[in-house]
C-alpha positions as CSV (number, residue, x, y, z in Angstrom):
1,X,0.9,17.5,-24.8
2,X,4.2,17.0,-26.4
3,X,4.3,14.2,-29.1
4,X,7.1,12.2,-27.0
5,X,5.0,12.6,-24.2
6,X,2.1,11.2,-25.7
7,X,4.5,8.1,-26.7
8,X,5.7,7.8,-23.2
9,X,2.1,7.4,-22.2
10,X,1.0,4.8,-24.7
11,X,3.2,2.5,-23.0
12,X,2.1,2.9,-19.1
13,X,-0.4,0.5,-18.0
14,X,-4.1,1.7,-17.7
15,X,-6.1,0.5,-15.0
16,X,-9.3,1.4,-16.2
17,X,-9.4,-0.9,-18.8
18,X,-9.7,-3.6,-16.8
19,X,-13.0,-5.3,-16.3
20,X,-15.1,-5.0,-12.9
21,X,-14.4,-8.3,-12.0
22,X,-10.5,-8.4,-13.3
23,X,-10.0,-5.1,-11.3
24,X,-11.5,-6.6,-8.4
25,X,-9.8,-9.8,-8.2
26,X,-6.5,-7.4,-8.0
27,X,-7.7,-5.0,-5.6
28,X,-8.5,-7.6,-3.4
29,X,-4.8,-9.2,-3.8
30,X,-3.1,-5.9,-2.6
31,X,-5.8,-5.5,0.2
32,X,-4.5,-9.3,1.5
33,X,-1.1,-8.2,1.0
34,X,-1.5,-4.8,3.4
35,X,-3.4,-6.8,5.5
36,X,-0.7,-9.4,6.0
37,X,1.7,-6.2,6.7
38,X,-0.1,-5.1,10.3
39,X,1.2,-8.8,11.4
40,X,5.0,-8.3,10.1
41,X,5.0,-5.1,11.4
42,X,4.4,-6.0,15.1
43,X,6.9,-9.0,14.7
44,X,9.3,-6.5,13.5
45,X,8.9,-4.2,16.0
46,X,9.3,-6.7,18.6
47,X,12.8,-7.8,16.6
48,X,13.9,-4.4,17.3
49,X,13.1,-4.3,20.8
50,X,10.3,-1.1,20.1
51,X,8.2,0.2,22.6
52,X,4.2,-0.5,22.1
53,X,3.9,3.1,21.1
54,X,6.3,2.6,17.7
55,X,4.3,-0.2,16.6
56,X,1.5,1.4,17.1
57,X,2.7,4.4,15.0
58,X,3.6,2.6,12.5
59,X,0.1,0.7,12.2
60,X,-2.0,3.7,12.2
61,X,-1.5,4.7,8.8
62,X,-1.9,0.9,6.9
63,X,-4.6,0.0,9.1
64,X,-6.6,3.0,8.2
65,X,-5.6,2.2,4.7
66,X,-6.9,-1.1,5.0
67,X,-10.4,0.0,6.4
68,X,-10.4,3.0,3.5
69,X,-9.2,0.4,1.0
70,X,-12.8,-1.9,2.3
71,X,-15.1,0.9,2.6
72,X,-14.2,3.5,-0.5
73,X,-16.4,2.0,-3.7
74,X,-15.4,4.3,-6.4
75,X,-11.5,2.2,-8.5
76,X,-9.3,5.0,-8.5
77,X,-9.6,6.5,-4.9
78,X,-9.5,2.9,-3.7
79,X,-6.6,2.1,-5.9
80,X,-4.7,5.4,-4.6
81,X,-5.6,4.2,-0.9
82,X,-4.1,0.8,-0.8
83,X,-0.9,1.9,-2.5
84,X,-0.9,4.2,0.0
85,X,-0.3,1.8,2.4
86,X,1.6,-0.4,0.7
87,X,4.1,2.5,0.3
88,X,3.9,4.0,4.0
89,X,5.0,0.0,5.2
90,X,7.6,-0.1,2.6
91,X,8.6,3.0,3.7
92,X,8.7,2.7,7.7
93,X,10.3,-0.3,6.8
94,X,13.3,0.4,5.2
95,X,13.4,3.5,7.3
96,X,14.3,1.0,10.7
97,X,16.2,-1.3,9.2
98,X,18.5,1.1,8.0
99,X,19.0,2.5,11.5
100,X,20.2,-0.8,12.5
101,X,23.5,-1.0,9.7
């Protein structure tokens, strides 16, 4: 690897060396937070007047999330899962609020 690469990387977090029980604590914050999003997502559907079947689009892929982000043991793969959703609701969300400007 390139020597500025290498100094690029010194300075990105590393998960792995965080504890079991540090990692944990902070997987389970960003599991609460995509949990709370299935909630905010129906109320915002219903702000934009959606049908049933847009919500319901929209909650398929964080909801799965969440359920991979509870059942998945190994860090990384459950990391990779809750960003996942994280991202997807940040992403649907900005996605129909910029429809309405």
């Amino acid at each position: 690897m390139p020597p500025l690469m290498n100094r690029i990387l010194q300075y990105l977090p590393r998960g792995n060396t965080l504890d079991d029980e540090a990692w944990a604590h902070r997987h389970h914050i960003v599991v609460v937070v995509l949990a709370m999003h299935l909630p905010l997502l129906l109320a915002f559907s219903l702000v934009l007047d959606a049908e049933a079947l847009i919500f319901a689009q929209a909650s398929v892929v964080p909801a799965a999330c969440l359920v991979g982000a509870r059942l998945v043991k190994s860090r990384r793969p459950v990391s990779i899962i809750a960003t996942a959703g994280l991202t997807w609701c940040s992403a649907r969300g900005t996605s129909k609020s910029v429809r309405l400007a």
